[in-house]
C-alpha positions as CSV (number, residue, x, y, z in Angstrom):
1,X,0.0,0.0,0.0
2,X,2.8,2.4,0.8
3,X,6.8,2.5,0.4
4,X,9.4,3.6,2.9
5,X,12.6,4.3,1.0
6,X,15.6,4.7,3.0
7,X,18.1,7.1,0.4
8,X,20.0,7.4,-1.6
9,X,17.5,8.2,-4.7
10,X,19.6,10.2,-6.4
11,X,23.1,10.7,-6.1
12,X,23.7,14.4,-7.5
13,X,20.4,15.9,-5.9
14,X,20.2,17.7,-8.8
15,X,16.3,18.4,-10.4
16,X,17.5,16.6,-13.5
17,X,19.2,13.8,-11.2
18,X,16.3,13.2,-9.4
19,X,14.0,13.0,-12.7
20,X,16.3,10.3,-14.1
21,X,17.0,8.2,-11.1
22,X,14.1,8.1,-9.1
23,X,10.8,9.9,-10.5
24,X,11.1,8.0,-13.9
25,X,12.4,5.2,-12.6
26,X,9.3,5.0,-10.4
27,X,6.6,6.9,-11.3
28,X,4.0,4.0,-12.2
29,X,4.2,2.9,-8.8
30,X,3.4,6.4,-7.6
31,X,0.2,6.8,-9.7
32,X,-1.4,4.4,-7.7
33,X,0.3,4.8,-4.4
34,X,3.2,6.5,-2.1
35,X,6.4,6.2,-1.7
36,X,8.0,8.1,1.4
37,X,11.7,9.2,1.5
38,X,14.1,9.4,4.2
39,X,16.7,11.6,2.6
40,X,20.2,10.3,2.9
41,X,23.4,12.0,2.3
42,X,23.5,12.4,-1.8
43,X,19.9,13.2,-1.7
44,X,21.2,16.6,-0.5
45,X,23.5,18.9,-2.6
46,X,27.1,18.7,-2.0
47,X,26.7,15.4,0.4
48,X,24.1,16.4,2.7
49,X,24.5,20.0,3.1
50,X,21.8,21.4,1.4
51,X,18.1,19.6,1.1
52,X,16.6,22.6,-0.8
53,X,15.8,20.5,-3.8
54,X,14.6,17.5,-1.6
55,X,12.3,19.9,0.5
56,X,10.6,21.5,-3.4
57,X,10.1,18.2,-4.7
58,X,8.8,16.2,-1.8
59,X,6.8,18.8,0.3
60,X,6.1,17.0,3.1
61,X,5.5,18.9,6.5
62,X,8.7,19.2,7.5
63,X,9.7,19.9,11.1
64,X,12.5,21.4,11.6
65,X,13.7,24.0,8.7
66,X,16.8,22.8,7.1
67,X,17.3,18.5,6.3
68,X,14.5,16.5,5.6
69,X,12.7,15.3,8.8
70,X,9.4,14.8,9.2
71,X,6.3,12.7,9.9
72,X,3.5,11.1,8.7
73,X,0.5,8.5,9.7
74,X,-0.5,5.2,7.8
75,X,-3.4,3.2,9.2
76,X,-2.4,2.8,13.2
77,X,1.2,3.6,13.0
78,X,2.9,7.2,12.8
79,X,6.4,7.0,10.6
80,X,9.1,9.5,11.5
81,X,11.7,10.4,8.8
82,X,15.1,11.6,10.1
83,X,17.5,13.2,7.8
84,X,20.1,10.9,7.2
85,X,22.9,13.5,6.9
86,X,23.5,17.4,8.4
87,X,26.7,19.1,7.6
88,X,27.0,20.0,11.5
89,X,26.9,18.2,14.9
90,X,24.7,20.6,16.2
91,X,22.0,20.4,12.9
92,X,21.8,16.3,13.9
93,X,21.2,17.2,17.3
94,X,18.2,20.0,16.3
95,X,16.9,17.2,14.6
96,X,16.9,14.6,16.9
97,X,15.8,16.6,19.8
98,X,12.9,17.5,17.0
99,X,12.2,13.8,16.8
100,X,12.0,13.0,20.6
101,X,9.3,15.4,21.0
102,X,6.9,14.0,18.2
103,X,7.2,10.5,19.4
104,X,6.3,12.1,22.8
105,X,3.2,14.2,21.4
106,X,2.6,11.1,19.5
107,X,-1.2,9.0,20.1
108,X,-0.7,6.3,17.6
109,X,-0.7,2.7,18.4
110,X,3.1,2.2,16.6
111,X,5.7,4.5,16.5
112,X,8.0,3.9,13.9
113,X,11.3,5.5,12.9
114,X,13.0,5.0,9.4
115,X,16.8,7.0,8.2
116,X,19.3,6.2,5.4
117,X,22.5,5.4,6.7
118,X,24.5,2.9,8.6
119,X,28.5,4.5,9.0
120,X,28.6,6.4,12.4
121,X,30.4,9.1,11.0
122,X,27.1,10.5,9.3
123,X,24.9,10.8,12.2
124,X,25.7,10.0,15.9
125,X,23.9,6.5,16.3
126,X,24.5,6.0,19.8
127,X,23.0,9.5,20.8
128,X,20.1,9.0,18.2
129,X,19.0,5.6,20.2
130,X,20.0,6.6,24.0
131,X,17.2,9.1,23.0
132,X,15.1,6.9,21.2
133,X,14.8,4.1,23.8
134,X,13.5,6.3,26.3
135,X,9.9,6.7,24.5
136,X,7.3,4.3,22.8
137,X,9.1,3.1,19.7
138,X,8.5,0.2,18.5
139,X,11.4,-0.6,15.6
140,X,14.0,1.4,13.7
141,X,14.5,1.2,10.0
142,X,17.4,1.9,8.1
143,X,19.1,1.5,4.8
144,X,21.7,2.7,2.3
145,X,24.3,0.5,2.4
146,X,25.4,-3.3,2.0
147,X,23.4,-6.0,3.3
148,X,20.6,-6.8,5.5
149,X,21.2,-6.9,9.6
150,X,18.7,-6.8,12.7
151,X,20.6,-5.5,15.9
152,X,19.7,-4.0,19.1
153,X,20.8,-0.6,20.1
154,X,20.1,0.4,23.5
155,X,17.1,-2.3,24.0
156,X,15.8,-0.9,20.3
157,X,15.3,-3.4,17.5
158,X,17.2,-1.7,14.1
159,X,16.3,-3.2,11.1
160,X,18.8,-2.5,8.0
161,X,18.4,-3.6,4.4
162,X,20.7,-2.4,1.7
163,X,21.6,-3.9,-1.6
164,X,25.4,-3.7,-1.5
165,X,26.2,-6.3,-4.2
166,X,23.2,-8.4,-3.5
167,X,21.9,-9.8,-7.2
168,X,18.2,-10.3,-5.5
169,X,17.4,-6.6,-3.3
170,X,16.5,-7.7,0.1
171,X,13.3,-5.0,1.5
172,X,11.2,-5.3,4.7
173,X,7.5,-6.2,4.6
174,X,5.4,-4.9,7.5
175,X,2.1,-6.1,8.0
176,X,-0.4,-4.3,10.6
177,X,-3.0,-5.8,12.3
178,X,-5.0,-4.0,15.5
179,X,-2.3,-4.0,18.2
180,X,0.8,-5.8,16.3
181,X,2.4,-5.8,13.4
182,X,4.4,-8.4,11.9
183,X,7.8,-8.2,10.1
184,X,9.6,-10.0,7.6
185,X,12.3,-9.7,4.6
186,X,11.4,-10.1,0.9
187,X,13.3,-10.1,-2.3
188,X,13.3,-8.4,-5.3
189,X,13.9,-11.9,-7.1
190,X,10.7,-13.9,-6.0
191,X,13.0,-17.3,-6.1
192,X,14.1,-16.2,-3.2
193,X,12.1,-17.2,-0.2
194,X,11.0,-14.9,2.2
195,X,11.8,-14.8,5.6
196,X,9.7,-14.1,9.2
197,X,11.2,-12.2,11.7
198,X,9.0,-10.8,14.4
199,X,6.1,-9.6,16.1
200,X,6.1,-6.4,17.5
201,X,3.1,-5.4,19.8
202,X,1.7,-2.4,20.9
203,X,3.4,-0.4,23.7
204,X,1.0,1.9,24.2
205,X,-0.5,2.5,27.5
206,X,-3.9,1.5,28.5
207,X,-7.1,1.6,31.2
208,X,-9.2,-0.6,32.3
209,X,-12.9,0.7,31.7
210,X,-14.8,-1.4,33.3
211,X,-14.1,-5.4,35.2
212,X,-16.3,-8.2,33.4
């Protein structure tokens, strides 16, 4: 139904480099339905630096006002997209402290966080989940790179997927039901079987209304 796409989609983050390698590469599949981008570093000009072009071409609410952060909601889950690369410390830090307080104003039943990037020297990783662990998240999603890994950071489950070298492009498949959702990784070549990870259920807090 939708598409979470991790960066890089371009690798110039010019308006004609993102034409060729991403909005004609992919525009049947977004006449029917969405695709949302995390921005990674080449999806801003001169590595990162400047999301200008991102920010005209995907206008998304954005929260803070430089990078490419935001949020959005799809059935019971909220998705936050963090800007995979800043060109200071202090930017990353804007932005995370931008994401810790969504999560917190945050009533959805999942809450569910998705960046471009694995290499620590792009974002600080162990600041980003010290802060994320504290509040109702339920899984990490990441990408850009080599590979597929599941890891826990700080008691947080991150799942990665890149393509690397891979011949058959490894992707995550969630499927929601009322208080759960279900993952597992697919391929882009259907010989390939798919595998089932886990369940993650709702951590949000609840009342009892009445004793039967």
């Amino acid at each position: 139904e939708i598409a979470l796409c991790t960066g890089d989609i371009t690798f110039r983050a010019t308006l004609r480099n993102f034409r060729d390698a991403f909005f004609h590469r992919f525009g049947d599949f977004m006449s029917s339905r969405p695709i949302y981008v995390a921005p990674s570093n080449h999806d801003g000009r001169w590595n990162g630096v400047d999301y200008k072009q991102f920010r005209q071409l995907f206008p998304y609410d954005f929260g803070p006002e430089t990078g490419g952060s935001y949020w959005f909601d799809y059935k019971q889950a909220r998705f936050f997209a963090l800007t995979y690369k800043l060109n200071t410390p202090e930017l990353f830090r804007e932005h995370v402290t931008w994401l810790a307080d969504a999560i917190d104003k945050s009533g959805q039943e999942f809450n569910i966080v998705f960046l471009g990037g694995q290499e620590p020297k792009y974002y600080d990783k162990d600041m980003l989940f010290q802060s994320l662990a504290k509040r109702r998240v339920e899984l990490v999603l990441g990408g850009d790179g080599g590979g597929t890994s599941q890891a826990q950071l700080h008691g947080l489950d991150f799942y990665f997927s890149g393509d690397g070298d891979l011949q058959a492009y490894p992707f995550y498949y969630l499927r929601f039901y009322e208080h759960h959702f279900n993952v597992q990784t697919h391929y882009s070549d259907a010989s390939r079987k798919s595998r089932n990870h886990r369940s993650f259920y709702s951590k949000k807090s609840r009342r009892v209304l009445q004793q039967l």
